[in-house]
C-alpha positions as CSV (number, residue, x, y, z in Angstrom):
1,X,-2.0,-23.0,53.6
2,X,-1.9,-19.8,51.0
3,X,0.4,-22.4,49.2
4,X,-1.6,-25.3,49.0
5,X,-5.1,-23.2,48.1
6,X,-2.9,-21.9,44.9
7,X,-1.5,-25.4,44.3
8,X,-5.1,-26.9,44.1
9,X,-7.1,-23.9,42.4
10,X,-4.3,-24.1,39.6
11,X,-4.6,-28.2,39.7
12,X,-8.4,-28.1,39.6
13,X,-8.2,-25.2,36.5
14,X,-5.9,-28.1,34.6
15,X,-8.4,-31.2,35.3
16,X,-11.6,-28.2,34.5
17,X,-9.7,-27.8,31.1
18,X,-8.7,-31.6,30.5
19,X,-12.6,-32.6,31.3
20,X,-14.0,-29.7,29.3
21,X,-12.4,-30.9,26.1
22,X,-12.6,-34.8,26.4
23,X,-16.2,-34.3,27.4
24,X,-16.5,-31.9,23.8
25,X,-15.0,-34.3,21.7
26,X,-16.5,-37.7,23.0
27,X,-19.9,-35.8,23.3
28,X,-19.6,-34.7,19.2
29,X,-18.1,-37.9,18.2
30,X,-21.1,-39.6,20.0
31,X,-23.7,-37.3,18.1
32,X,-21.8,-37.6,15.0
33,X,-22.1,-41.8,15.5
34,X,-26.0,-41.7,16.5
35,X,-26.4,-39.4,13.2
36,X,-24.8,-42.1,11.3
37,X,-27.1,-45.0,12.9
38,X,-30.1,-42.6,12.0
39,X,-29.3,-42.6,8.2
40,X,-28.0,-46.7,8.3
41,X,-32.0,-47.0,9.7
42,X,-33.5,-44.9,7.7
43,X,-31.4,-46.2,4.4
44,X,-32.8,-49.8,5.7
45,X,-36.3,-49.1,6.1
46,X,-36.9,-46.8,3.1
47,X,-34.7,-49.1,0.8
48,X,-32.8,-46.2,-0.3
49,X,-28.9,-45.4,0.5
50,X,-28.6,-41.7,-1.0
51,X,-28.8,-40.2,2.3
52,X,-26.5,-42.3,4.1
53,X,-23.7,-42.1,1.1
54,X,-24.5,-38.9,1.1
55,X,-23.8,-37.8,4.9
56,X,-20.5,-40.0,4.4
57,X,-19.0,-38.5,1.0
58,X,-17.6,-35.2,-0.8
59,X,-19.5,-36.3,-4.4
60,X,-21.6,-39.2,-5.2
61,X,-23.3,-41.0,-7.8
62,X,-25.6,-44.0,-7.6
63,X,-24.8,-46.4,-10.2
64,X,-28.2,-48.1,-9.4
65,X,-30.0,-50.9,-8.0
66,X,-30.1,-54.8,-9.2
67,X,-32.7,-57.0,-7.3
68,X,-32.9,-60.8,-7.4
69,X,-35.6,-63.0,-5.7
70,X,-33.7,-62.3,-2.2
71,X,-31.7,-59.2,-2.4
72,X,-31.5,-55.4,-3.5
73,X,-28.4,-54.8,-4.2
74,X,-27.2,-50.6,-4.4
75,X,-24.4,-49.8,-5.7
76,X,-22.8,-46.2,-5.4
77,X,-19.2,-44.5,-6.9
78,X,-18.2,-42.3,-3.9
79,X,-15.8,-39.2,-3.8
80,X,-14.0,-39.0,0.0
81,X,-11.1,-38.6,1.5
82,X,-8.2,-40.4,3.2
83,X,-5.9,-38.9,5.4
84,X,-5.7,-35.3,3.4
85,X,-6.2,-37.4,-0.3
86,X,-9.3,-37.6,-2.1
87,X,-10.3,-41.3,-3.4
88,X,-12.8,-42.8,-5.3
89,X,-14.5,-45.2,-3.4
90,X,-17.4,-48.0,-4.9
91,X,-19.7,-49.0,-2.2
92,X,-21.8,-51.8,-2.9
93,X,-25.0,-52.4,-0.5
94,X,-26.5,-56.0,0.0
95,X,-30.3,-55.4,1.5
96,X,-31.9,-58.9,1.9
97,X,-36.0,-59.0,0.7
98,X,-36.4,-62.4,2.3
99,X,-35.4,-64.3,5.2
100,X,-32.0,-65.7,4.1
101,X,-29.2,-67.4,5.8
102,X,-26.7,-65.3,7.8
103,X,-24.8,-64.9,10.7
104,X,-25.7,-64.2,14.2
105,X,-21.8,-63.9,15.6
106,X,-19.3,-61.9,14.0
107,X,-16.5,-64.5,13.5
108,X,-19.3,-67.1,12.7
109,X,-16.6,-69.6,10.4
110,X,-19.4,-70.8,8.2
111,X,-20.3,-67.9,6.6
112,X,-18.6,-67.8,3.1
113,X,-20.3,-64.1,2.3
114,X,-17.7,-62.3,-0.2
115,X,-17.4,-59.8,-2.7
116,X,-15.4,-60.9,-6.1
117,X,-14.2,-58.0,-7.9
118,X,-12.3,-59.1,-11.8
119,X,-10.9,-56.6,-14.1
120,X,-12.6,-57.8,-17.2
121,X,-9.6,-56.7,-19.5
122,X,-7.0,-58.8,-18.2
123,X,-9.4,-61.3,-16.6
124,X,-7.4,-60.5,-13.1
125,X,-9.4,-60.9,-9.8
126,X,-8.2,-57.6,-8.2
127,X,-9.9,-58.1,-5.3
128,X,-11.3,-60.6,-2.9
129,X,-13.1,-60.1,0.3
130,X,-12.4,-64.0,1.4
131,X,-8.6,-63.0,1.5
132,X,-8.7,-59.5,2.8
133,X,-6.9,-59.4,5.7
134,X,-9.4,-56.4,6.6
135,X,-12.4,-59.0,6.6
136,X,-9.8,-61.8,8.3
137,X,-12.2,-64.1,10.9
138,X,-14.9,-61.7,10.0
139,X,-18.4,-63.2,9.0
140,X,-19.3,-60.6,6.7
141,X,-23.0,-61.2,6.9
142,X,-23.3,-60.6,10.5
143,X,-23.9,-56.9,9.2
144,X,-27.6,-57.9,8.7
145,X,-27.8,-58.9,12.4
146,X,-26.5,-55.3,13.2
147,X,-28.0,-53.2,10.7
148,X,-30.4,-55.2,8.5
149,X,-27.5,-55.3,5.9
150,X,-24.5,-55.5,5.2
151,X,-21.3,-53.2,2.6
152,X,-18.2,-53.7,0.7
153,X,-16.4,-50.8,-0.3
154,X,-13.4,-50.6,-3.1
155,X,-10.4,-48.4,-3.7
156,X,-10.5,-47.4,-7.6
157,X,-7.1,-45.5,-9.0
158,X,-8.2,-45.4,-13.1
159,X,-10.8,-46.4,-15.3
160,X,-11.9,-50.0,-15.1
161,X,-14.1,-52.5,-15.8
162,X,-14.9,-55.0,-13.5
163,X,-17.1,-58.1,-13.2
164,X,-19.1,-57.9,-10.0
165,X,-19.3,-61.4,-8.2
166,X,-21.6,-61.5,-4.6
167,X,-21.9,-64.7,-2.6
168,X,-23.8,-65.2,0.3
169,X,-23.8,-67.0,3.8
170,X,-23.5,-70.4,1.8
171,X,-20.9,-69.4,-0.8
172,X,-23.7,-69.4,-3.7
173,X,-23.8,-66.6,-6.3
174,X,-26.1,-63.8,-5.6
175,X,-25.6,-61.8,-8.3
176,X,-22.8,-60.9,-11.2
177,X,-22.7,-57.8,-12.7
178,X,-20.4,-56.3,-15.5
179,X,-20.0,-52.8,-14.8
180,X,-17.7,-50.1,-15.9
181,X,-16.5,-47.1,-13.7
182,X,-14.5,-43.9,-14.7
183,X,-12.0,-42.9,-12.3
184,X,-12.7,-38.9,-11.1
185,X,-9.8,-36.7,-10.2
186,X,-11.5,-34.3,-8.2
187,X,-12.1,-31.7,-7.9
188,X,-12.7,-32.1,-12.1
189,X,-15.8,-34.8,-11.5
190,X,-18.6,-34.9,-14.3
191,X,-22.0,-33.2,-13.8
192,X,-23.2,-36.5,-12.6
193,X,-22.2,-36.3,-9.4
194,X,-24.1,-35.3,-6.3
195,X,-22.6,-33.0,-3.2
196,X,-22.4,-34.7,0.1
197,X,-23.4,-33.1,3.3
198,X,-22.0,-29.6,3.8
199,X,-20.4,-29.0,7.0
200,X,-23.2,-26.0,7.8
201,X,-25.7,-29.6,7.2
202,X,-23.6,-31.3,9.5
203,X,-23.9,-28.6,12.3
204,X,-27.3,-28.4,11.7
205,X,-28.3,-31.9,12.3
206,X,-25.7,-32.4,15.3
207,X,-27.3,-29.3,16.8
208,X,-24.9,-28.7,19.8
209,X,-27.0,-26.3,21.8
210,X,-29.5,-29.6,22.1
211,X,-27.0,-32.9,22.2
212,X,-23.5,-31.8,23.3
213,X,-23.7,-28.7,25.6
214,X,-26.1,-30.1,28.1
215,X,-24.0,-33.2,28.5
216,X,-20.8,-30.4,28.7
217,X,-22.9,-28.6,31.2
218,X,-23.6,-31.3,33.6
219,X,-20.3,-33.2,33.4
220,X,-18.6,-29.5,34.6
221,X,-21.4,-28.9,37.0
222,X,-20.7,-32.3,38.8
223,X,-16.8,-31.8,38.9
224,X,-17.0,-28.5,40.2
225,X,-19.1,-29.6,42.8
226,X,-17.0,-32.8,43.9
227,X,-14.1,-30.4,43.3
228,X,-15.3,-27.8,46.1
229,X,-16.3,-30.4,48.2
230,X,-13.0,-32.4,48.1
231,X,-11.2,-29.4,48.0
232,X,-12.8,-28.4,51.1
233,X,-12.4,-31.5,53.2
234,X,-9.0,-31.5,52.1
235,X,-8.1,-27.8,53.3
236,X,-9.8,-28.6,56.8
237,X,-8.1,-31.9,57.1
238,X,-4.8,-30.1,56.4
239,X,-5.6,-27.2,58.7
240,X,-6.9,-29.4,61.5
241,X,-4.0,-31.5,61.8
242,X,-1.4,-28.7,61.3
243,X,-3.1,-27.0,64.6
244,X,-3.1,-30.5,66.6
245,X,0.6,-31.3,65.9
């Protein structure tokens, strides 16, 4: 019996551990997500996407706001990071004013919602949402049924300018904007830039003490507790059917 108590305190220690960290990481990467959907509500009803570029990027700099009869559109040159590179990112933000047309089902095959991106110098389309793979069966409009709007974002790697082409659920132009955008080889941005959150920010608003330890708390309480009791039974069990053999 001396055998099996050491054989289940040392399994119960490994499946303690394994729960302690999957419960820490899927309990931050929650807070981090609700976090996200705070500033995507906030950037919706205040009509104003700093703080949501912002919690998402190293530097930032809006390029500014064009609204037609229907739509504001925002549109931002982001410093981040993929992988362990830095890129430089243009997000472009469609917020409807009106009640348009748009999906209500994410592969909705009607909706012709795109984003039409030309190099101006060579007259090239670079870019086309309507034959990104990325965007493949995806009604891009359904972001308004889920957030109240909806993003493109673009990879830049030099200086470029671009004719901006939106289309919405119908395929009809929103808006076309000529635009010019200097690449940024961070960390050697211009003073035009704006920080993104600080990690000591981030901590501050995912306040573990509040949103992760309690979860942490009660998810070891309750194992240890079905651990003893199972643990229990299980040693009895053993015992009482070695003595009646």
């Amino acid at each position: 019996m001396k055998k099996f108590v050491i054989s289940y305190i040392f399994i119960s220690l490994l499946f303690a551990v394994a729960l302690y960290f999957t419960t820490l990481t899927l309990s931050y990467n929650e807070r981090v997500y609700e976090i996200f959907q705070e500033f995507s509500e906030d950037a919706k009803l205040n009509q104003d996407f700093d703080s949501f570029v912002r919690y998402q990027s190293i530097e930032y700099k809006r390029i500014g706001q064009m609204d037609t009869e229907n739509y504001s559109i925002f549109m931002y040159h982001i410093i981040g990071t993929e992988s362990t590179e830095y890129m430089n990112q243009l997000g472009f933000f469609i917020l409807p004013k009106s009640n348009i047309k748009y999906a209500i089902s994410v592969d909705d095959p009607l909706d012709q919602t795109k984003l039409v991106l030309t190099d101006m110098e060579s007259n090239e389309v670079i870019y086309d949402t309507s034959i990104d793979k990325a965007y493949e069966a995806v009604a891009i409009s359904y972001g308004i049924e889920k957030m109240g709007y909806y993003f493109y974002t673009y990879n830049m790697t030099e200086d470029i300018l671009l004719k901006i082409q939106l289309y919405d659920y119908d395929g009809f132009l929103i808006k076309e904007i000529n635009q010019g955008f200097e690449y940024q080889a961070y960390p050697m941005i211009d003073d035009t830039f704006n920080p993104g959150i600080s990690q000591e920010e981030l901590e501050t608003l995912i306040d573990q003490e509040n949103y992760i330890y309690p979860k942490l708390m009660r998810n070891m309480t309750i194992y240890i507790v079905i651990d003893v009791l199972f643990g229990s039974l299980l040693y009895f069990f053993i015992k009482y059917k070695k003595n009646h053999l």
